[in-house]
Every structure is written in C-alpha cells, then in structure tokens.
Phi, psi and omega in degrees: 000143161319138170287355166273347149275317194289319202277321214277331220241343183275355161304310186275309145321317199290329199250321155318294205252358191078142192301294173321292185307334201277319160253010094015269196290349173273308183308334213249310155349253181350301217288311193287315173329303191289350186288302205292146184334114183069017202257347181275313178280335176289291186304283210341302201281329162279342157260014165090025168014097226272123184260125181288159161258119095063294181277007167288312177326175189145199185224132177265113195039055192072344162289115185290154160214198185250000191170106139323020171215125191217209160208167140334129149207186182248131148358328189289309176260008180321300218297294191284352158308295183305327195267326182252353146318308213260012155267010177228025176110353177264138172314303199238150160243148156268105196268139184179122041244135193251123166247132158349252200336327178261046191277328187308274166008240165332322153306278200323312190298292194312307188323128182078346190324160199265290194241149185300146180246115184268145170257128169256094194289127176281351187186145176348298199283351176265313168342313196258007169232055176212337183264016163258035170229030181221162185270320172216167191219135185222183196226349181248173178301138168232133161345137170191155193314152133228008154258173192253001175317111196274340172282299169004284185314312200302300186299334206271287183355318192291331200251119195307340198305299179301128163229164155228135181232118160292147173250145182337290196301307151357254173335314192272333158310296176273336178109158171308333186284353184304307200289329163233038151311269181300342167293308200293337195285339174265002187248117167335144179221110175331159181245326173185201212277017177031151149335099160225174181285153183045184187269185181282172180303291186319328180285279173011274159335300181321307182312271169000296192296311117018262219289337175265008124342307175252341156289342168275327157286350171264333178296312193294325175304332207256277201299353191231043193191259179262350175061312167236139171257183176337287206273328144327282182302321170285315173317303189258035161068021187179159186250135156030309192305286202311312182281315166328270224294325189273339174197095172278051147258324186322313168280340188265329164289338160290303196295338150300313165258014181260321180271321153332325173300292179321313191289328156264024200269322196283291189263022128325273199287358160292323178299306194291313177312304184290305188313336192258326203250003199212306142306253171003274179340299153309330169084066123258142204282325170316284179359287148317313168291316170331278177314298184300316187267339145322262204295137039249011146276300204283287194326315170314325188281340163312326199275345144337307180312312183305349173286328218233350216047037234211109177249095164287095172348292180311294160325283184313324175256015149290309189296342208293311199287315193281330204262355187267331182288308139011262164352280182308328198283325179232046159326287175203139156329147175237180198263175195269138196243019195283152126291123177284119198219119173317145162309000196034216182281145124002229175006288196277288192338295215302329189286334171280342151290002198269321176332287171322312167315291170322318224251303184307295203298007211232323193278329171299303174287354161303271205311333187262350146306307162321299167276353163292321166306299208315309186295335169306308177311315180281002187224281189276344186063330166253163156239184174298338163291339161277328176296321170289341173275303203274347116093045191257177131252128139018293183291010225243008138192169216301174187287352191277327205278342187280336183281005165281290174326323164317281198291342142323294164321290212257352173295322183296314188296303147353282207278340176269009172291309170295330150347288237275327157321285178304341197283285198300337186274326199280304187283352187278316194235354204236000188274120206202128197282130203073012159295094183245032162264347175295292143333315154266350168266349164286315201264037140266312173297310181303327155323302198288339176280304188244341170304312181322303221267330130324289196291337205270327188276321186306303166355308213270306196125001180290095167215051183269123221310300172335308179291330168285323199279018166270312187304311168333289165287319182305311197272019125305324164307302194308305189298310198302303195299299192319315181303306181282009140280323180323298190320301191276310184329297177263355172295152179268141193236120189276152198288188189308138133230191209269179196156117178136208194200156178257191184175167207248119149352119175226116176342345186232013152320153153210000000 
C-alpha cells in the first residue's frame, strides 16, 4: 500500500485489528496482491514505479544484485516479506537471525522469490543448512539502517561498496514509500538541461497544456455569447429562437454542459501545464506517464463523433493542432534534473498524506463519474434529473436534437475522465516536499472545474440536490486535501543532507 493510505489508515487499522495483526495483514495483502497475474507490475506502478539508477547495482554479501537497497526481516515474516518488499523497491531481502529450526521458514520464503534473498545464520552449523535453498548464507554482520533518514540512505547508496538494509521497526515508521523516497534521493540529477537539438519535450508539453487552456475559454466565451455557430445551426436544422420555441429550458440546459465542459478543458490544461513546466521539466518519468495516460483519454473522445455524426470543426482542429505537440512532449524520457528536499517535521508529511489521500480519492470519483456521464451520452442522453429541469419527457425530441446533446454529453464525459486521470495520477505520484507546482496546479483545476459548474447551475436554476452533491463533495474533498497539504507542499525545505547512522547485524536482531 501507498504511504497516502498506510499512515492515514493506520491509526485506524491498529484500534481495529490490533497493531501486530493490522500489520501482518497489510504485509500478507501486498504479498498476495503481488502473486497474482499483473498484480506485481499493478502494486509497481501505483506507487509510481521507481526507475532505478544504473549505480545502485552492485553486490551483497557477494551476491550481485539490481539494487543495494533492501531490507532486514525475521524468519517469522520472510515467506509474505520476500513477496512483498521488492514491489514496493527493495533489491535484496535479509532474513536474519536463521536458527537451525527456522530453515523450513526460510525455504518456503525464498521460493518464487523476486529478488536474492540472503540468510544471515547464528551459527555455523544453521549457516549450513540454510544455504542451498538461499543465494548466499553468512555468519557476520552485514550493515543496516537504523533511521528512516532518507538522505543518510542516499549517502551510504553513493559509495558502490555499500548496501542499505532497512530494519522492521524503520520500515513500519516511515511507511513503505521510503524504498522510493531513497531511489529518488539516490538518482543522479543533471546541473541543468545541456545542449540539444529542437526544443525540449516539456515546452511541447507546455503548448499543449496552453492550448487547451484557451480552447476552453473560447468554448465558455461561445456558450455565454452566441451559443450556437454555423455548423451548430446547420447540424440541427434551427437557431437559437428555434431552441427556445421548442423548450425555454433548452438554450440554458445547453449552456450548462457546454460551460461545464469548458470549465474542464481549463483544468485539463492547468494539470498539463504544471506536468510539462513542473515534471517534464525535471525528467521526472511518473510525470511523463501521467501526461501519457491522461491525453490518450482526452484525444481519443474526438471519435465520440462516430456515434452521433455531428463533426464539430473547432473541436477537430484543436486535436489536429494540439495532438502531434502530444507526441512531441512525451516522445521519450529525459534525464532526471530534480532537487531532492528532506521530508521535513513529522507531523506535516503525516497531515499531507491525509491531503494526498483526500485528493486520490476526488480523482477516482471523478473518472467514474466520467464514465458514467459518458455512458449516459452514448445510450440514454438524460437521467432524471434533467427531464425534471427541462419539465419533458425521455421522448419529447427529435433524434437529430438528441444526438446533438449526446454528443455534448458524452464529449464532457470524456474530457473529465481524462482530468479526472491527471488529477489521481498527479496527486498519487507527485507528493514531494516543495513541489508547489503540485499544488497550484491541483487548486487551479479545481477552480476551474468546479466553481463554472456551481454557478452555471444556480445561474440556471438547476439545483437538483442529488445532481449537485457529488460536485459539492468533490470540491470540499478538494479544499479539505489541499489545505493540509499547503505546509509540505509549498513549504521551503533545505536540500537533502546526510544524517543518521549505521549499525551492525547482530545474531539476537529481530
């Protein structure tokens, strides 16, 4: 589990389930998750799938490995350890201390193993029945953290010589997200972007993030102005008047998802902005992956038009124009230029995962808000709450005005599933201490998102409670996260320095 679940949630487990079973079972969870078809590449990725550097590799007690940085465990939990560490970053597991009695243990752990697994033996004679079912077995001490300091970790990380193995009591401190805490504090950063060809992928980005930016104030600008252009009027055989005569609820129930719309193409592109001028930029790669699975939601929805037949012009050369910049923007990774910044106190991280937390959850219910509108646009085109504003029946026009509303409809949905993408991937993967580009590009979209679509329904007169109260709560989720987020986010921070201590394995660690 994410270090945005585990601290908020863990208080609550502990008094529930007792502190030992509660973390049993979030260890034996993870572990089971990770056995199943994709469920090890599903944990990687959700926690923002840590891209190693190149010099963590090296060796552990003689054992090559893919990453010096592992952890400590007891014989007891090895079996769900062994499965579950190395999806959330450790290279190596240490079973340690191994007694003749705990080899059954330690066979069963090591099996299927991910990553080497080493024994650390109290005595010869368990050294020698423990080691054909482990990649190496030792009898001395091998090093290990006795702080969650994640630049410390960094520092020992820096000397190729050198591993670091977290120990339990750590680990259950800092939270899981530690192992990639210390990847990122350990991966080299560029003094600034050198010489290349063309411009960089982030300006790309940038445009992109732009244009849809200015295309959603010229849609708000169009719907509060003239409401329909040309091929609007040519599509539905009437003008403006003409929608009146048939319902003077109609032009306003249009001009409600038509600014609604707007308002999320603007925090669309506030999201895209901060990911290319704030990520990108940095060569951070979650970023990148952000921005890719967002727009290959939004673009895509252009094609919405094949249901209904209805090619909005304006539409089309936005993606025509905006989607080859797409391209460009996330073409390939750059290397990473970020500053690495301490966690600062205790206390405001743990309040800012509750941020984080908040913030995930508002971007899920978003996307699934999303696909729900969308599927209303593609099948029924109203729920009830619209038919009770517009004071209709389900049959009460013709099919050409309904496939126009359709496609508004399921066009909205569209673009806030991708928001609603950029939000949960941006708040999931982006929480970082002094990232205040995080920050404001989260509380810009949510303006831009959700204030239009309050005032356009009060405006109207659309104030049916059911239909307001997911916006409602999304943006108090939105306000609530953000606010307990301000302090880490946006706090000034000194860059890493080193601090804590090591210490030696000792046959009665546990």
């Amino acid at each position: 589990m994410p270090d945005w679940t585990y601290h908020p949630l863990r208080g609550i487990a502990a008094r529930s389930l007792g502190v030992r079973r509660s973390q049993r079972l979030a260890l034996r969870t993870l572990a089971r998750v990770g056995s199943l078809p994709g469920g090890g590449w599903l944990v990687a990725h959700a926690l923002g799938h840590r891209h190693l550097p190149p010099h963590l590799a090296g060796a552990v007690a003689g054992v090559p490995v893919r990453s010096r940085l592992g952890a400590v465990v007891p014989p007891g939990v090895a079996r769900d350890a062994v499965r579950a560490l190395p999806l959330i970053g450790a290279g190596v597991v240490v079973v340690a201390p191994v007694a003749v009695d705990d080899v059954p243990l330690v066979r069963e752990a090591a099996a299927g193993r991910r990553v080497p697994v080493i024994a650390h033996a109290v005595s010869a004679q368990a050294r020698d029945a423990v080691v054909p079912h482990v990649d190496a077995a030792v009898t001395e001490g091998l090093e290990h953290t006795s702080t969650g300091s994640v630049a410390h970790a960094a520092e020992v990380l820096a000397d190729p010589g050198k591993s670091v193995l977290v120990t339990p009591p750590v680990l259950v401190r800092a939270g899981p997200g530690w192992f990639g805490r210390v990847i990122d504090a350990a991966t080299p950063t560029d003094p600034g972007p050198g010489r290349q060809r063309g411009w960089p992928a982030w300006w790309w980005g940038l445009l992109v993030g732009l244009g849809m930016i200015g295309a959603g104030l010229g849609a708000a600008a169009i719907t509060l102005g003239p409401v329909l252009l040309w091929y609007d009027r040519a599509f539905l055989g009437m003008d403006v008047a003409r929608l009146h005569a048939v319902n003077h609820h109609l032009v306003h129930f249009l001009q409600h998802d038509r600014i609604t719309m707007a308002g999320t193409m603007v925090a669309i592109g506030a999201v895209y902005t901060g990911l290319a001028a704030g990520g990108l930029r940095q060569g951070m790669a979650w970023a990148r992956d952000a921005y890719l699975v967002s727009g290959w939601i939004a673009f895509p929805t252009l094609l919405y038009f094949l249901g209904f037949g209805f090619v909005e012009p304006l539409h089309t050369a936005v993606v025509v124009v905006l989607f080859p910049m797409f391209l460009l923007a996330t073409r390939r990774r750059t290397g990473p230029r970020w500053t690495v910044r301490e966690d600062g106190p205790e206390h405001l991280r743990h309040r800012a995962l509750v941020g984080q937390l908040l913030l995930v959850c508002t971007g899920i219910s978003l996307f699934i808000g999303g696909a729900v509108v969308s599927f209303v646009g593609l099948t029924g085109v109203f729920v009830d709450s619209d038919l009770d504003f517009l004071r209709v029946g389900a049959d009460a026009f013709d099919q050409r005005l309904l496939s126009f509303i359709a496609h508004d409809r399921a066009g909205f949905g569209g673009a806030l599933m991708a928001a609603a993408a950029a939000i949960t991937l941006l708040s999931a993967w982006g929480w970082r201490r002094g990232e205040s580009w995080v920050w404001w590009s989260l509380a810009v979209a949510a303006a831009a998102g959700f204030l239009p679509a309050l005032l356009v329904h009060g405006v109207i007169g659309y104030v049916d409670f059911f239909h307001l109260a997911p916006v409602v709560l999304g943006l108090g989720l939105t306000v609530t996260g953000l606010a307990l987020s301000r302090s880490y986010l946006c706090g000034g921070a000194a860059r890493c320095s080193p601090r804590g201590a090591a210490h030696r394995v000792t046959a009665t660690d546990r």
